[in-house]
KENUGU-857112 format. One record per atom (N, C-alpha, C): x, y, z; residue in three letters. Coordinates in steps of 0.2 Angstrom, whole numbers, plus 5000, padded with zeros to 4 digits. Layout:
N
XYZALA;...
REM end
This chain:
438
499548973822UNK;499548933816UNK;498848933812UNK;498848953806UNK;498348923803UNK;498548913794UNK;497748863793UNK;498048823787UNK;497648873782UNK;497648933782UNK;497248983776UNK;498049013774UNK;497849033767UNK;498349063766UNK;498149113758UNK;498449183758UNK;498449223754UNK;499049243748UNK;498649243744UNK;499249273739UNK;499149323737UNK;499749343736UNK;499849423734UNK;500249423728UNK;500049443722UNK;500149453717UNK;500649503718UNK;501149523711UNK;501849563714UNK;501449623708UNK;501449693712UNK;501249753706UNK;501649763701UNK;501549793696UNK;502249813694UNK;502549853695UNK;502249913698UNK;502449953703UNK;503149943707UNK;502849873709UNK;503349863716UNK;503949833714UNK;503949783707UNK;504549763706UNK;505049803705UNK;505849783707UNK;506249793706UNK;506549783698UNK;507149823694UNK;507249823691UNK;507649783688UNK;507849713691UNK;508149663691UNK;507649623689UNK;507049613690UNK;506549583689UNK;506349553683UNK;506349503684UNK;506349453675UNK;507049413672UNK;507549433678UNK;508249383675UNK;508249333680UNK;508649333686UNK;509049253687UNK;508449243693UNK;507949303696UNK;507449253699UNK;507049233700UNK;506849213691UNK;506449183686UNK;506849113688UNK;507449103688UNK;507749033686UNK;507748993696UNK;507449053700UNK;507749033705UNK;507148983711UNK;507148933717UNK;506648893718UNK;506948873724UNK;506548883729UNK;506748853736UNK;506648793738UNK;506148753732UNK;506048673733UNK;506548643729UNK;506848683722UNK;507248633720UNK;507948673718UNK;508348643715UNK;509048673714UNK;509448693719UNK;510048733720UNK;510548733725UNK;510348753732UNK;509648773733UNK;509548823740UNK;509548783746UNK;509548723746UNK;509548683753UNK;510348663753UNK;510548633746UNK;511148623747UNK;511748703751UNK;511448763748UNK;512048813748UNK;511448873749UNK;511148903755UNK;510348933753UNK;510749003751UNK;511449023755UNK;511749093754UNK;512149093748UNK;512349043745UNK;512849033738UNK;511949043732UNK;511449023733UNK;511149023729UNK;510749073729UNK;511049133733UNK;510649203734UNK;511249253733UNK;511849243731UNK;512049283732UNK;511849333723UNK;511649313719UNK;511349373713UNK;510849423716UNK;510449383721UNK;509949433725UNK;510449493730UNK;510649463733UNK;511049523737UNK;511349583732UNK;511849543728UNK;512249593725UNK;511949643720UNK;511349623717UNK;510849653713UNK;510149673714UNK;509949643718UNK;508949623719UNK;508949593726UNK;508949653731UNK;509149613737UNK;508449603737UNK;507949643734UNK;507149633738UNK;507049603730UNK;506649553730UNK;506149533725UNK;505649473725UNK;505349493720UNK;504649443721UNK;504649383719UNK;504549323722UNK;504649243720UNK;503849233717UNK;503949223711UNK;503049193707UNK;503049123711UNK;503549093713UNK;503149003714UNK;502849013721UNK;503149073725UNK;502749053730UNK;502349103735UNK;502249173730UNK;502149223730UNK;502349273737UNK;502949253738UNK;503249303741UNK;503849353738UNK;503749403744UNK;504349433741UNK;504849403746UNK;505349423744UNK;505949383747UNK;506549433748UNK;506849443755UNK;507249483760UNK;507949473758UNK;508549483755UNK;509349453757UNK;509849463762UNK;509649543761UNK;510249573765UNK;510049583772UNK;510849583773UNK;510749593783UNK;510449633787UNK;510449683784UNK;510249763786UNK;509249753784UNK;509249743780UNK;508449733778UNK;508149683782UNK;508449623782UNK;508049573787UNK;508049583794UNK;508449623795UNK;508349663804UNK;507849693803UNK;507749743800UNK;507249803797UNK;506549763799UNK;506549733795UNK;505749683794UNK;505849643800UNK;506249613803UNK;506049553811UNK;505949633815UNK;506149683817UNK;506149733820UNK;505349793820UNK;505449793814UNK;504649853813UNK;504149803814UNK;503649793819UNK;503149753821UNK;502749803820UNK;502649883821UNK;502049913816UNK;501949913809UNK;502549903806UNK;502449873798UNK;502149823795UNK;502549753798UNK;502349693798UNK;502249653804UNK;501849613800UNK;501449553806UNK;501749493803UNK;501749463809UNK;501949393812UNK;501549333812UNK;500949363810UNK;500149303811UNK;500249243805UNK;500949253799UNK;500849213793UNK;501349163798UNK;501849163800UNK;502249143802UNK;502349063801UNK;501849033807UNK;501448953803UNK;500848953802UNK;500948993796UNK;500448973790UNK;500748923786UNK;500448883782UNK;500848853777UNK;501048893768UNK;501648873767UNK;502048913761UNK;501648893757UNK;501348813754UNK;501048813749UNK;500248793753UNK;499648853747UNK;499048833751UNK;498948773754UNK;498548753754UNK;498348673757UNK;497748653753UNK;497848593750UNK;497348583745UNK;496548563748UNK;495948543749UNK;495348563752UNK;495248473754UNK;495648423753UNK;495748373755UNK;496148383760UNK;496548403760UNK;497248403768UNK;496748433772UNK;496348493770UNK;495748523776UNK;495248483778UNK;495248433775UNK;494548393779UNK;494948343783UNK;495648313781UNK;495948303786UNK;496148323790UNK;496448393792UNK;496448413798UNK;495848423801UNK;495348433798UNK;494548453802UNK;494448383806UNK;494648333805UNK;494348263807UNK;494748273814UNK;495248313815UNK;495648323821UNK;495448383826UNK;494948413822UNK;494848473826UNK;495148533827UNK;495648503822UNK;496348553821UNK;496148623822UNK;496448653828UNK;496348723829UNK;496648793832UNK;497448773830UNK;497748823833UNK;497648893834UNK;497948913839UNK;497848993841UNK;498549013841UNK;498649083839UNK;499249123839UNK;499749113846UNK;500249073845UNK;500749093852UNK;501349153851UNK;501849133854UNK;502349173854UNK;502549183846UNK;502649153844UNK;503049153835UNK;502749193831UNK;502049203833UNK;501549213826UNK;501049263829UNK;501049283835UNK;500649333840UNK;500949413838UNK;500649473838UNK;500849533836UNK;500749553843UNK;500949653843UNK;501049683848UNK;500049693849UNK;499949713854UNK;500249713861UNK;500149623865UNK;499849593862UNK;499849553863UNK;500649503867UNK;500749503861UNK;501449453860UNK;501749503865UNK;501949563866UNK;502449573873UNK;502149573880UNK;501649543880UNK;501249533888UNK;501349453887UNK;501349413882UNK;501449333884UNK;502349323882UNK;502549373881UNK;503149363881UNK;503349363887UNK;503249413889UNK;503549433897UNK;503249353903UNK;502749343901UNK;502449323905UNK;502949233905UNK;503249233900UNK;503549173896UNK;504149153898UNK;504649223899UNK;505349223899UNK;505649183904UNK;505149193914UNK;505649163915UNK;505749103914UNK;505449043912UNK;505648973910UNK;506148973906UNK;506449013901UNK;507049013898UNK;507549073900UNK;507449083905UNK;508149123908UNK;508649083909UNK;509449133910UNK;509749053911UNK;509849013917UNK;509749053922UNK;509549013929UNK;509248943930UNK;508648963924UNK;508148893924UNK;508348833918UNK;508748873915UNK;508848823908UNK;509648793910UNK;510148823914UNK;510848793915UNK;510548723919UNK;510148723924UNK;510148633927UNK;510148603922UNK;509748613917UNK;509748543913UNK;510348513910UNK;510948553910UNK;511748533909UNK;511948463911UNK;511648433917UNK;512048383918UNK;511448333913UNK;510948343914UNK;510548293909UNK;510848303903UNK;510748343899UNK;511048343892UNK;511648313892UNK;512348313897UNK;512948283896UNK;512948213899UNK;512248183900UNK;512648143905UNK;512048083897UNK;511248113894UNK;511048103891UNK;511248093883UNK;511948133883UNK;512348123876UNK;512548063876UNK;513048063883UNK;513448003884UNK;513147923884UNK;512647933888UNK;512447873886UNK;512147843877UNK;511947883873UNK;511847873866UNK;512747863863UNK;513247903865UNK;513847893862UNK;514147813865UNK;513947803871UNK;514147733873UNK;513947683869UNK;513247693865UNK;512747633860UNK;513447623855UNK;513747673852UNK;514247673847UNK;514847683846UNK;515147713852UNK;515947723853UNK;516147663850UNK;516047603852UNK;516247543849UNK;516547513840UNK;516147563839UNK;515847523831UNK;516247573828UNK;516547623828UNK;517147653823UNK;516747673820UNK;515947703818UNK;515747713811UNK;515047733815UNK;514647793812UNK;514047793815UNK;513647833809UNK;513047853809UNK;512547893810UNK;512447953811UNK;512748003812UNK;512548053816UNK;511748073818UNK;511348063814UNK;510748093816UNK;510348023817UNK;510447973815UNK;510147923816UNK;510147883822UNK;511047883824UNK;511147863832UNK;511247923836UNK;511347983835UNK;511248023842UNK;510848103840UNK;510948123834UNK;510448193834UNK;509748173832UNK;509348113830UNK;508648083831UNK;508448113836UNK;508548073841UNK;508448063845UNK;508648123852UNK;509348123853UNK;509448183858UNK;509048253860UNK;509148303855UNK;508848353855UNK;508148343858UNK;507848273853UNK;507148283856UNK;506848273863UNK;507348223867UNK;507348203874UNK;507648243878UNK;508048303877UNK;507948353880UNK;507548413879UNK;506948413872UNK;506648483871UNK;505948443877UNK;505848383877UNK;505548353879UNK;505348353888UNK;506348323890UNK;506148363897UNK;506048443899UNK;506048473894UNK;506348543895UNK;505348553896UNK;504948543891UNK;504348543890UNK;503948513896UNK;504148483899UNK;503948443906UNK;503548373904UNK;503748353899UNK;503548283896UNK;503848233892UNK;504248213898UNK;504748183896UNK;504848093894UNK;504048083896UNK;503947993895UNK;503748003888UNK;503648033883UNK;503348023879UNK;503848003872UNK;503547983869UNK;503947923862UNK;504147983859UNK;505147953858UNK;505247993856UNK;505448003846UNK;505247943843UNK;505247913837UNK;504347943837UNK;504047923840UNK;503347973836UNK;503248043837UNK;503548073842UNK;503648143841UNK;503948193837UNK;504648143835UNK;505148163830UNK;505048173823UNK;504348113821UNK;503948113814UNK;503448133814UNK;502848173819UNK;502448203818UNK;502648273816UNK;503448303822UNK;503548353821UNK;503748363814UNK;504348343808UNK;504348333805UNK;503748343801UNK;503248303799UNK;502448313796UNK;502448373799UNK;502648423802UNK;502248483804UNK;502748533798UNK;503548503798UNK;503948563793UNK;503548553787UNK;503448483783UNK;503548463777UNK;502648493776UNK;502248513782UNK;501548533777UNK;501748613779UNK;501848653783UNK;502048713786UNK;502548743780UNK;502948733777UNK;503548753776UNK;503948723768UNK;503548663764UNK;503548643759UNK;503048643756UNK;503348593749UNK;502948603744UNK;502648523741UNK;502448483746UNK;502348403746UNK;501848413739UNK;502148353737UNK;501548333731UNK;500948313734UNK;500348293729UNK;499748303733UNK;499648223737UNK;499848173737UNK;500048123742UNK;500448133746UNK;501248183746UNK;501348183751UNK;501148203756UNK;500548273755UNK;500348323756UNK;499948303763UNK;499548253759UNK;498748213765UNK;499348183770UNK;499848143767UNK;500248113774UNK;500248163777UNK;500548213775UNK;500748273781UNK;500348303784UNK;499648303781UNK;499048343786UNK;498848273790UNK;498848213788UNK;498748153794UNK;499148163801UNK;499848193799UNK;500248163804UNK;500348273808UNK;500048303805UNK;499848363808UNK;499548353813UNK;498748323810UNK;498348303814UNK;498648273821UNK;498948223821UNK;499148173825UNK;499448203830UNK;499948263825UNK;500348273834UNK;500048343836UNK;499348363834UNK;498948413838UNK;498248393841UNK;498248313839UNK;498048283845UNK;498348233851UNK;498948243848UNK;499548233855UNK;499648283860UNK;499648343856UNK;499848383861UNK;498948413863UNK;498548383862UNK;497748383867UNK;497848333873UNK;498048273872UNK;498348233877UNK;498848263883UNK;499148293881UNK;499848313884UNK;499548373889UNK;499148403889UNK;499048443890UNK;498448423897UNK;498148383894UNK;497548363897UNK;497848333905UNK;498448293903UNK;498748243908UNK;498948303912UNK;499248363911UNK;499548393913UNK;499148433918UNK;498548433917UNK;498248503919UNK;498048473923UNK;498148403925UNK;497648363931UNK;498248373937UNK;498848373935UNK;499448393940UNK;499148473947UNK;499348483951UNK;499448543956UNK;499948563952UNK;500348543953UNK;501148583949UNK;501648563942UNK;501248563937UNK;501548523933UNK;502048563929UNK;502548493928UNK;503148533928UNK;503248553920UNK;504048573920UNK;504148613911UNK;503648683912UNK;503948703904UNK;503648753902UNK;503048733901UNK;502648673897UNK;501848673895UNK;501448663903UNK;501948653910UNK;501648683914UNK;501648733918UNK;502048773916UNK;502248843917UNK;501548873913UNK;501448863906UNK;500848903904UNK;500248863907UNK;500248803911UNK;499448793913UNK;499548813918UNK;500148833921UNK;499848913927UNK;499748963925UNK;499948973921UNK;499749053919UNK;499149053916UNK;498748993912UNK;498048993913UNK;497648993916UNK;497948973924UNK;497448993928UNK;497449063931UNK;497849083930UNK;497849153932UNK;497649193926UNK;497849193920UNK;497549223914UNK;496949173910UNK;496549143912UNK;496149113905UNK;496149143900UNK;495949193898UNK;495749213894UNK;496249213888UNK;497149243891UNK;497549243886UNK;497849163885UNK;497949143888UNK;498149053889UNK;497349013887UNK;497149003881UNK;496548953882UNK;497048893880UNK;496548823879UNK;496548753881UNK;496948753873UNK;496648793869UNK;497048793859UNK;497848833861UNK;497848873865UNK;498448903866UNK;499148843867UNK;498748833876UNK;499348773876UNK;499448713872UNK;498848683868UNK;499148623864UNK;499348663858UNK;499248703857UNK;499648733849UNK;500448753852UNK;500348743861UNK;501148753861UNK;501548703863UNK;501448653865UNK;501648583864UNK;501748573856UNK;501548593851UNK;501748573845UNK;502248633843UNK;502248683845UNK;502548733841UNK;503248743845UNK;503348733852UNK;503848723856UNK;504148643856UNK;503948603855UNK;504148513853UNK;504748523845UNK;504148553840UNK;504548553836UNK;505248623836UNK;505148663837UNK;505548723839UNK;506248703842UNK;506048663848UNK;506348643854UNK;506848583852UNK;506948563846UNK;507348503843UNK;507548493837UNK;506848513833UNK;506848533825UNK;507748563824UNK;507648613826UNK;508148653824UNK;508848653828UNK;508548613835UNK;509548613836UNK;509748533832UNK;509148503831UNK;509448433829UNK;509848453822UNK;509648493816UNK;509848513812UNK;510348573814UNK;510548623817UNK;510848643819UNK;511548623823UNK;511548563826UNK;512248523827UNK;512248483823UNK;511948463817UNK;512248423810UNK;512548463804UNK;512248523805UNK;512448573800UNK;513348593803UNK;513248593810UNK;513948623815UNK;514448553811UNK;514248523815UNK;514848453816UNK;514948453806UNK;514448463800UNK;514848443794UNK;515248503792UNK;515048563795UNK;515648623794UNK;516248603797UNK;516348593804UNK;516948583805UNK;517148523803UNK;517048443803UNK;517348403800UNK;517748423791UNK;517248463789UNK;517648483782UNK;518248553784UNK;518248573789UNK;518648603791UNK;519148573797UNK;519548513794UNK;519748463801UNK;520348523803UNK;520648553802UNK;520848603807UNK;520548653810UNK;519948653812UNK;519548683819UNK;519248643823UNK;519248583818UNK;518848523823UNK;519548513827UNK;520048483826UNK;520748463827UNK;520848503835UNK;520648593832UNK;520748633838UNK;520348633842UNK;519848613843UNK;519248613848UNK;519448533851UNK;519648503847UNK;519848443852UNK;520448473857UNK;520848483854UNK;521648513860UNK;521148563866UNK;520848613864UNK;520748663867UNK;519848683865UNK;519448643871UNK;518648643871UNK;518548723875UNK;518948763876UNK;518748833878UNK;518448863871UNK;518748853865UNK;518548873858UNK;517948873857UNK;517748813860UNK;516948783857UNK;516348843857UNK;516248883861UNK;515848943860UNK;515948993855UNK;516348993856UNK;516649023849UNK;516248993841UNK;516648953844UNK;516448903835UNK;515648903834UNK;515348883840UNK;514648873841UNK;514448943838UNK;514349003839UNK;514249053835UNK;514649083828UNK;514949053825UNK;515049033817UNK;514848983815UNK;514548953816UNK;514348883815UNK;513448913814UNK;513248933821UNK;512748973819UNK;512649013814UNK;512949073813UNK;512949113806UNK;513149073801UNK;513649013799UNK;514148983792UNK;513448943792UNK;513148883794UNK;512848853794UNK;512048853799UNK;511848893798UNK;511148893805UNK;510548843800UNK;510248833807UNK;509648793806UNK;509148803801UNK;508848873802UNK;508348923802UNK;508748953795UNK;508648953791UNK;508848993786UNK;508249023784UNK;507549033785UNK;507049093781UNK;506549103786UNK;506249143786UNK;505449173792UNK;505149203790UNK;504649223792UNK;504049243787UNK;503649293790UNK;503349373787UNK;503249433790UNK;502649443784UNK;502049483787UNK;501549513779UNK;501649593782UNK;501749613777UNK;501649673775UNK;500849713779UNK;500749773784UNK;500249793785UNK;500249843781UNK;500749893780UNK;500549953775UNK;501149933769UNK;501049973766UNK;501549993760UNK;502150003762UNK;502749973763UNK;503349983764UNK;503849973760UNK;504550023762UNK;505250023759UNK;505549973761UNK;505849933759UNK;506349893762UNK;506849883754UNK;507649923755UNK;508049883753UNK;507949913745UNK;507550003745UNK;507550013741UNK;506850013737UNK;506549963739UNK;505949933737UNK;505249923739UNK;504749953736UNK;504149963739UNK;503549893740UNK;503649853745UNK;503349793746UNK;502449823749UNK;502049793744UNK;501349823747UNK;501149783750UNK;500449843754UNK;500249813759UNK;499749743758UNK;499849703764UNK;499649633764UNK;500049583760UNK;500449593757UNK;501249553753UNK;501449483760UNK;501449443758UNK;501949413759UNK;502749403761UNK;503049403765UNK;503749423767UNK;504249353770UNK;504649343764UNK;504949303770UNK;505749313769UNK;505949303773UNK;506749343775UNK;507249293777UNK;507549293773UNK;508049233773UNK;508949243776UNK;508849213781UNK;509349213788UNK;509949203784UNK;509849143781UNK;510249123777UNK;510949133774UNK;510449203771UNK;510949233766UNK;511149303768UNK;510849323773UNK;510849393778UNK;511649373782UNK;511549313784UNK;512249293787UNK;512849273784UNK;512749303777UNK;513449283771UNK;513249363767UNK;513149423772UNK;513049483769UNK;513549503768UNK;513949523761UNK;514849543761UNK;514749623763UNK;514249643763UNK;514449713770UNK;514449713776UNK;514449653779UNK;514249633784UNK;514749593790UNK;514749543783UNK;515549493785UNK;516049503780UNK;516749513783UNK;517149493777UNK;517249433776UNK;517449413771UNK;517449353766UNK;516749293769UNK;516349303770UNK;515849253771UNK;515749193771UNK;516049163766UNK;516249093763UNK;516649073768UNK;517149103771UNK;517649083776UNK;517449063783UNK;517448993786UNK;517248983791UNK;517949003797UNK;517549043801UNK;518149063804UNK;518049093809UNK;518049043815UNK;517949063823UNK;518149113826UNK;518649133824UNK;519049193827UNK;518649263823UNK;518149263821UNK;518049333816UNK;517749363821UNK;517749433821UNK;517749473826UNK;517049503827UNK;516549483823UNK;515749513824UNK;515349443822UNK;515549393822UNK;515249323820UNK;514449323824UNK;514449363831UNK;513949363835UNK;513149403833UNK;513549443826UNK;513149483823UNK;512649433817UNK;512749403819UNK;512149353815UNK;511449343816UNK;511049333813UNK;510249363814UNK;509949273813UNK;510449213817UNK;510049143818UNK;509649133822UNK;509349183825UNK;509149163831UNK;508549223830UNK;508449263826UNK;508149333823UNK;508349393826UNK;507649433827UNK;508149513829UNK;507649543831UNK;507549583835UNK;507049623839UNK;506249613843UNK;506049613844UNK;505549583849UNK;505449503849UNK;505449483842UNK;505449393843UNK;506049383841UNK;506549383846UNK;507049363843UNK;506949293849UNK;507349233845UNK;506949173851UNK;507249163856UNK;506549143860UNK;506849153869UNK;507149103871UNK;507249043866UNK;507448983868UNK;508248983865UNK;508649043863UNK;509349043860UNK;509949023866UNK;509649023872UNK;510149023877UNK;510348933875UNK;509448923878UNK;509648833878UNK;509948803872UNK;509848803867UNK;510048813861UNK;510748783861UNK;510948863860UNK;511848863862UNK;512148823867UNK;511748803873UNK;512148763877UNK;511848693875UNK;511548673872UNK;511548603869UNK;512148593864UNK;512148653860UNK;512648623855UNK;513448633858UNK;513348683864UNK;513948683867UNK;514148593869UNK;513648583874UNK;513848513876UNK;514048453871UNK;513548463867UNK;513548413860UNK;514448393859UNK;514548453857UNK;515248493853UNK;515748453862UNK;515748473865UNK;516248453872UNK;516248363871UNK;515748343871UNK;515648263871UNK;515948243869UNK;515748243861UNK;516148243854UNK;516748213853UNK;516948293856UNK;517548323853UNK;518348263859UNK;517748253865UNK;518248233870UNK;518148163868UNK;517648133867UNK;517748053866UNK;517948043857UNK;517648083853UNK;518048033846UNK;518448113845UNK;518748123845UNK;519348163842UNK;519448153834UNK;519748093833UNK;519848073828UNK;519248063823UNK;518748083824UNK;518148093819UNK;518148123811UNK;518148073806UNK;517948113801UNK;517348103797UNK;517248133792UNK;516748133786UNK;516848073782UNK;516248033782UNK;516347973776UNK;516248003770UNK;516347983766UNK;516148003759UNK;515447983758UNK;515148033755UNK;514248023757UNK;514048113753UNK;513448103750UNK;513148153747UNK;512548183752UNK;512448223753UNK;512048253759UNK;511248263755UNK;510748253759UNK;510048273757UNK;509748303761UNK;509348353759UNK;509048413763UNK;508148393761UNK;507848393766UNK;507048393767UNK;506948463760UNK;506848473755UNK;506348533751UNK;505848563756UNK;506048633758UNK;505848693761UNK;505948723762UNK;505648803765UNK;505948863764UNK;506348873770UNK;506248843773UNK;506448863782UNK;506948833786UNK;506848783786UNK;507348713792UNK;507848693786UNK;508448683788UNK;509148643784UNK;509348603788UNK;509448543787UNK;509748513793UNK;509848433790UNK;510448413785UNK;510648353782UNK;510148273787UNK;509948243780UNK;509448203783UNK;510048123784UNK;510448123783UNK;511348063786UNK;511548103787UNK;512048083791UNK;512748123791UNK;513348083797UNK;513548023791UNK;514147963791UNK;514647993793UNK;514947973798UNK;515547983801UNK;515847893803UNK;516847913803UNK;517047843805UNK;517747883810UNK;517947843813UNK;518547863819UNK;518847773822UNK;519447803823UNK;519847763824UNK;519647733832UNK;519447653832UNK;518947633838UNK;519547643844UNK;520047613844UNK;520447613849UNK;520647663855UNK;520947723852UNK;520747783856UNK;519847813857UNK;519647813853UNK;518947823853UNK;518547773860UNK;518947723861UNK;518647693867UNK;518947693873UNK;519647733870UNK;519847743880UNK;519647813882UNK;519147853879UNK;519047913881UNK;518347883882UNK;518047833887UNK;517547833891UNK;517247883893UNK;516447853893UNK;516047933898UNK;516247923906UNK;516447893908UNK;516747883915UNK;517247953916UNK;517547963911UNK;518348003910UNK;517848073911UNK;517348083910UNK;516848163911UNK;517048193918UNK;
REM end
């Protein structure tokens, strides 16, 4: 992670011949791209799958074929922009962060070869699935009790009374830190998308670099308590042993930058990921309907759910030499960022796209999780969090629907994840499907 950032002006060389129509009218902070980010790309795919964004001086990826291309060729493009921040950072937010010391080093995300495949290996087995199914009866038994706060009241919250809070109290024990507050971890992370990944005004900018700071001197805390352990547990102690055996690749910057990039990763995106799931199928009350009859579906769905709605909809690559991609010669040192989004509503790819539809027969082909050496290694637990979620759910409110409510998305390139999301059900069968009934 770092707060430098470079623009690359678009040649004219390089632009495409589409260049000057509709992605002149187009913006990833404002207009339909949070509400719909594949409905507001689709001029790009069918015309101008590569083109260059002036607001934020990227070129911009669509198609499915290409965005594999680019997460795939690691001698082409680097990974170091990763978490950088999309918009520079003003010389105010840098003396905020300097007051923290602020000083991340390259981990998994943002590390290049050869590097990145020696701490990747080194990484993996803490998310095998050996190591990540235990956590199963915690996740179920940790839903259940937030669903207990509410089954009562016919009317909730979704992200307020159980996806706040959930995801992060499992990314949390998953990380081996589980006492820690999970209302201040949830807002610092947050501060980390909205400087990282948007376009904050210049006040909201400094909040953001405050609460940057904050939680990269949380995770100096966390790390410190941690290393004083023999065998300290989770991942962030799984990497203070492998610093003991590697210092050199594991410094004291590595693991706090990985308590912040793993906190937020590890919740950021399922918590937004099962609110994205649950308002696709509640507008779709005959899948919802069928996953209640028959929760063998649920995996299924969960991978449509992933490609129709995923969390992650854009990533970010720079150009090392001059490359083709999609027709289109992106120069070297360019900006890249490739948008999942839309790559997963590719009409060569899927038929009819717009159609949510669990039964489609390559729904698996989706690039939510990315594609080739960094694709993420935390897609298993992932999937079995929303697995569970979706079980819980489905077995104690069945009759769950959608209140009438207009949805708002955070402005940013990267994360989707509805900031409400009102549901009401009928209390009386909703409470005789106690958590006892599991």
């Amino acid at each position: 992670m770092t707060t430098q950032s470079t623009s690359n002006a678009a040649p004219a060389t390089g632009r495409c011949p589409f260049a000057g129509g509709a992605g002149n009218e187009f913006s990833f902070f404002k207009g339909g791209y949070q509400q719909d980010p594949a409905g507001s790309l689709s001029w790009a795919r069918a015309n101008e799958p590569v083109f260059h964004d002036e607001e934020t001086g990227y070129w911009v990826v669509t198609r499915h074929e290409d965005v594999k291309k680019v997460f795939s060729d690691s001698a082409s493009f680097s990974a170091a922009i990763t978490l950088a921040p999309v918009t520079p950072p003003s010389q105010e937010a840098g003396e905020i962060l300097g007051k923290y010391a602020f000083g991340p080093t390259p981990v998994l995300v943002d590390s290049d070869q050869p590097v990145h495949r020696k701490i990747r290996r080194l990484n993996a087995p803490v998310f095998m699935p050996e190591n990540i199914d235990p956590l199963e009866g915690f996740i179920r038994d940790t839903t259940n009790t937030y669903i207990d706060r509410f089954v009562d009241r016919g009317h909730a919250d979704l992200i307020a009374d159980l996806l706040w809070d959930l995801p992060c109290l499992i990314a949390l024990e998953f990380l081996g830190v589980p006492d820690e507050d999970v209302d201040t971890v949830r807002l610092l992370a947050t501060s980390m998308t909205e400087f990282l990944w948007g376009q904050p005004s210049p006040e909201d900018e400094l909040r953001a670099a405050d609460g940057l700071g904050k939680f990269w001197a949380m995770g100096g805390r966390i790390v410190e308590k941690l290393k004083e352990l023999e065998n300290p547990p989770g991942w962030i102690g799984h990497t203070i042993k492998l610093q003991r055996e590697y210092p050199d690749l594991f410094p004291d910057s590595y693991l706090q930058t990985n308590v912040m990039g793993g906190t937020m990763a590890a919740h950021e995106t399922t918590t937004n990921a099962t609110a994205n799931a649950l308002v696709t199928l509640l507008r779709n009350p005959e899948q919802w309907d069928a996953i209640c009859r028959d929760p063998s579906l649920i995996p299924s769905v969960v991978e449509e759910c992933l490609r129709h709605s995923g969390s992650v909809v854009a990533w970010r690559r720079k150009a090392k030499t001059d490359v083709e991609v999609g027709g289109t010669i992106i120069p070297e040192g360019a900006k890249v960022l490739m948008v999942i989004g839309s790559a997963n509503y590719d009409e060569q790819v899927f038929d009819a796209p717009d159609d949510f539809d669990p039964e489609r027969p390559n729904n698996g082909e989706h690039v939510a999780f990315g594609h080739g050496p960094h694709m993420c290694l935390g897609n298993h637990l992932a999937r079995l969090e929303m697995r569970v979620f979706l079980e819980e759910l489905t077995r104690r409110l069945p009759g769950m629907r959608l209140s009438d409510q207009e949805f708002r998305y955070m402005a940013n390139t990267s994360f989707r994840g509805p900031e409400e999301l009102r549901v009401s059900w009928d209390v009386a069968p909703a409470a005789a499907r106690g958590s006892a009934d599991a």
